[in-house]
N, C-alpha and C positions, 0 to 999 in steps of 0.2 A: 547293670543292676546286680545286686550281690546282695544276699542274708545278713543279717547286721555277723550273728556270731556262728553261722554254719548252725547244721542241724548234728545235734547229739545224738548217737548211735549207739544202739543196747549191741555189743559186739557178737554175739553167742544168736540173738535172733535172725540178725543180717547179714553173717560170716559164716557161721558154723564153724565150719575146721581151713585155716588156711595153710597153705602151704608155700613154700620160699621158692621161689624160679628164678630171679637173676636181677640186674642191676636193670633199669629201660635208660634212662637217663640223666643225665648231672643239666642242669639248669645254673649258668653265669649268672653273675652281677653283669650289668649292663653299666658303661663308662658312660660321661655326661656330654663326650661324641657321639654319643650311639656305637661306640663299638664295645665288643666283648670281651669283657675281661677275663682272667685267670679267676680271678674267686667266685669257688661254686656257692647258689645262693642255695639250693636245694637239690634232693636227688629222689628219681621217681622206681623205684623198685615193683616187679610184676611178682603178683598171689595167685595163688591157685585157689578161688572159694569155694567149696562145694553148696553151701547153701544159692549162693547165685547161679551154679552150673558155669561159670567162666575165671575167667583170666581178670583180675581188676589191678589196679598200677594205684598206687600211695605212695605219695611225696612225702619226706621228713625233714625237718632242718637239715642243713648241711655242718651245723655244729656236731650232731650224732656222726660219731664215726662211719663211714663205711662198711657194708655190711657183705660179707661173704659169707654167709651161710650152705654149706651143704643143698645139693636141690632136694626139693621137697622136702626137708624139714617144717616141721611143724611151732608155727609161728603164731604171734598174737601181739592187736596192735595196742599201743599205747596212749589212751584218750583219744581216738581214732574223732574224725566230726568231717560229715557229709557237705558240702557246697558246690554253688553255681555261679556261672557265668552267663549272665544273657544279652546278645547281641541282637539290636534291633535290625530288621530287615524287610521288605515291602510285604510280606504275610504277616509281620508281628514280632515275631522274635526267634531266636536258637538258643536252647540252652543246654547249655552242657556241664555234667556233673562232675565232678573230682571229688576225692577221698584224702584226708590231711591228717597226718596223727604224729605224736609227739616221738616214739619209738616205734619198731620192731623189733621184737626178741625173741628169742628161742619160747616156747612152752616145754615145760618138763611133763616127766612123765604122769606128775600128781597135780598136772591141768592149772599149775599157777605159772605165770608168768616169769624169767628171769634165768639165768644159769640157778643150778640146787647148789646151796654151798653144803658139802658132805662133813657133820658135824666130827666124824672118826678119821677127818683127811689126815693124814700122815703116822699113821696110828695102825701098825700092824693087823693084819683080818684076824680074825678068831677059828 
């Protein structure tokens, strides 16, 4: 059983401030042997949430580059959307939540999203 389109997440009320910790893992394509191929389908990267008090892991395309951020830098996801998985079992069901979003990016220092492009880049300081 699955959500038709995941649950849309207000980022700021269910994140607060997250922070960059490391790569968790790359997710194959699966061949129509059943064996694993060389192309990654997704990659699961671990946050630091302070609004949750933990560790939470969000997958992105594996079209998005690879991400090597700095640890704990400060980060923000991009159209982020909450879904489940539920496996029937002799009490009912298990379900388990994952987090899916289109990017992660840096947050600047003026709390928008993205590298800042410096309008005086190459342009002697004053």
């Amino acid at each position: 059983m699955r959500l038709a389109n995941g649950i849309v997440i207000d980022k700021e009320k269910t994140f607060g401030v997250l922070k960059f910790s490391a790569l968790r893992r790359e997710v194959h394509v699966q061949n129509e042997d059943g064996t694993v191929s060389e192309e990654i389908k997704e990659r699961t990267y671990d946050l630091k949430c302070n609004t949750q008090g933990r560790m939470i892991q969000v997958s992105v395309p594996a079209t998005v580059p690879l991400k090597d951020y700095d640890y704990n830098a400060e980060v923000e996801l991009i159209n982020p959307v909450a879904d489940t998985v539920a496996n029937a079992n002799y009490r009912g069901a298990d379900v388990d939540w994952y987090v899916k979003a289109d990017d992660i990016v840096l947050k600047n220092k003026n709390g928008h999203a993205g590298i800042s492009q410096n309008i005086s880049q190459g342009q002697p300081k004053k």
